[in-house]
C-alpha angles and dihedrals in degrees: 000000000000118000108261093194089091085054100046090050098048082046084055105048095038082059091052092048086053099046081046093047085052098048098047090048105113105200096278085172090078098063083059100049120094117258121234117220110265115238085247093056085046102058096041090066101099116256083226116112114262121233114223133177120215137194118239140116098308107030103239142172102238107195107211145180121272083241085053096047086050098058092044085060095050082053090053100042088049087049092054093058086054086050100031087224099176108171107175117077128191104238092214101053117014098242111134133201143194102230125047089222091056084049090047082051100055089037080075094064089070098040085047088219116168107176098170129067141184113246090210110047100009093231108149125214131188093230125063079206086060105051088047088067094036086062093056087072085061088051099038103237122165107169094168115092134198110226102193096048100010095235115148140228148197098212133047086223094055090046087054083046097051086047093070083057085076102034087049089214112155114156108161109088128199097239079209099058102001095238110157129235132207083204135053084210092055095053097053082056099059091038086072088061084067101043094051084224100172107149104141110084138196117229092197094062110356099240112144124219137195097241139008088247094074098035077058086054097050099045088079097065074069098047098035091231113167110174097162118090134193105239080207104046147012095267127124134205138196090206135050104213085053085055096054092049090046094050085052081068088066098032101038092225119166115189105165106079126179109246088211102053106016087243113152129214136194090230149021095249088051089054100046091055087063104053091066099075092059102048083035094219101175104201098160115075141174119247091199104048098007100235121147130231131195096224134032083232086059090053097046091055086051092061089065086071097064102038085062090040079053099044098034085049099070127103114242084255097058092044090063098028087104105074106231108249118258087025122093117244089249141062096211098107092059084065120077 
């Protein structure tokens, strides 16, 4: 039987660069959505009526409303999703967007500009939009629920993650090892486990890591840095997903549930461990006799077994073969 031990660790450490992935996501699917105009923009637009010319029959100025301007230009802007008109490209780098105001968005990835920053972490984002979300994880919001476990979210794209957790769909498949993902972007992940890609390092310890992200992640084991706070205690935490197991401990939630008995655990590891009695993968097994044991606990308790066969084995003679120390080797000084 192969050794599962190299499996279990790369399943491990696949699940930590996910919950860190997750964690270092700011909210991309903003840059995509559609802006509405700001009050300020609004009122700026002059009360006057608007002259536009339209295309019919017999070519005529029509002169309309500004209401009625306004809804001509929800028609237009609908239509362009329909057409993907996107007029305005990054020179630097070709992406184009429909609005001037989501190009003046991207335009920050290259400046690098990140005007707004969080007063309890100092964490700094492009998007005033973004840090509000990002300071839900301080207060410990989570405004998206599960309806079908009741589990909660911060964000509107973990909760569509969490979904594929009760539909089981997973249709993305490590060509290496064959594990199954819900996410493209997980698997690559994962991907990276296989390839032995580290090529961020960090200069206060050496250690190498996948992504900057998670070098990100484990520099605060140096600076002590723990932005992550219990709404129900005192506790902090360096990590997020360590935050969210540790707040099941005052909620009771139990996401992970067994898909063969309807039992519910507090975490993934918990869960894996039950699975195995009902695949019955014995992993653990006894160099001395050869049984097999579902967890390393079962076989310790095993060995017990043989250390009292091997006591209990000895002649009297053997028992006593060793002098006892402080004592002479015979007994020829206790006689008179």
């Amino acid at each position: 039987m192969s050794d599962p031990e190299p499996c279990r660790i790369k399943q491990e450490e696949t699940e930590e660069l996910i919950d860190v992935k997750e964690e270092s996501e700011e909210l991309s699917e903003d840059e995509e959505k559609y802006h509405v105009k700001s009050e300020e923009e609004t009122q700026s637009e002059p009360e006057h009526l608007f002259s536009l010319q339209t295309n019919t029959n017999n070519n005529h100025n029509l002169m309309v409303t500004k209401e009625e301007s306004e809804e001509l230009s929800v028609d237009k802007v609908h239509h362009s999703v329909h057409t993907e008109v996107k007029p305005n490209s990054c020179t630097l780098c070709g992406k184009s967007y429909k609005q001037p105001s989501h190009l003046q968005q991207h335009q920050k990835i290259h400046t690098g500009e990140r005007p707004y920053t969080c007063d309890q972490c100092g964490k700094r984002f492009r998007r005033s939009s973004t840090l509000n979300q990002h300071m839900k994880i301080h207060t410990g919001e989570r405004p998206h629920y599960c309806d079908q476990c009741g589990r909660t979210f911060l964000r509107t794209s973990e909760l569509r993650r969490h979904l594929t957790v009760h539909t089981n769909e997973k249709p993305y498949s490590c060509s290496e090892c064959g594990k199954s993902f819900s996410r493209l972007s997980n698997l690559k992940v994962h991907q990276k486990i296989h390839a032995g890609v580290k090529e961020h390092v960090c200069i206060e310890c050496g250690k190498s890591f996948i992504n900057a992200q998670v070098l990100q992640i484990h520099q605060r084991i140096h600076t002590g840095e723990k932005p992550y706070k219990c709404s129900h205690c005192d506790k902090r935490f360096s990590l997020l997903h360590s935050l969210k197991s540790h707040e099941r401990i005052h909620t009771g939630e139990k996401p992970y549930t067994c898909t063969g008995c309807g039992k519910s655990f507090k975490n993934s590891s918990q869960l894996r461990q039950h699975m195995m009695i009902h695949t019955r993968v014995k992993t653990h097994k006894c160099d001395q006799c050869g049984k097999a044991f579902l967890r390393p606990s079962h076989l310790k308790n095993h060995l017990t077994v043989h250390t009292k066969e091997k006591s209990s084995s000895l002649a009297p003679s053997e028992m006593f073969s060793a002098p006892l120390q402080g004592f002479p080797n015979d007994f020829s000084c206790f006689h008179s």
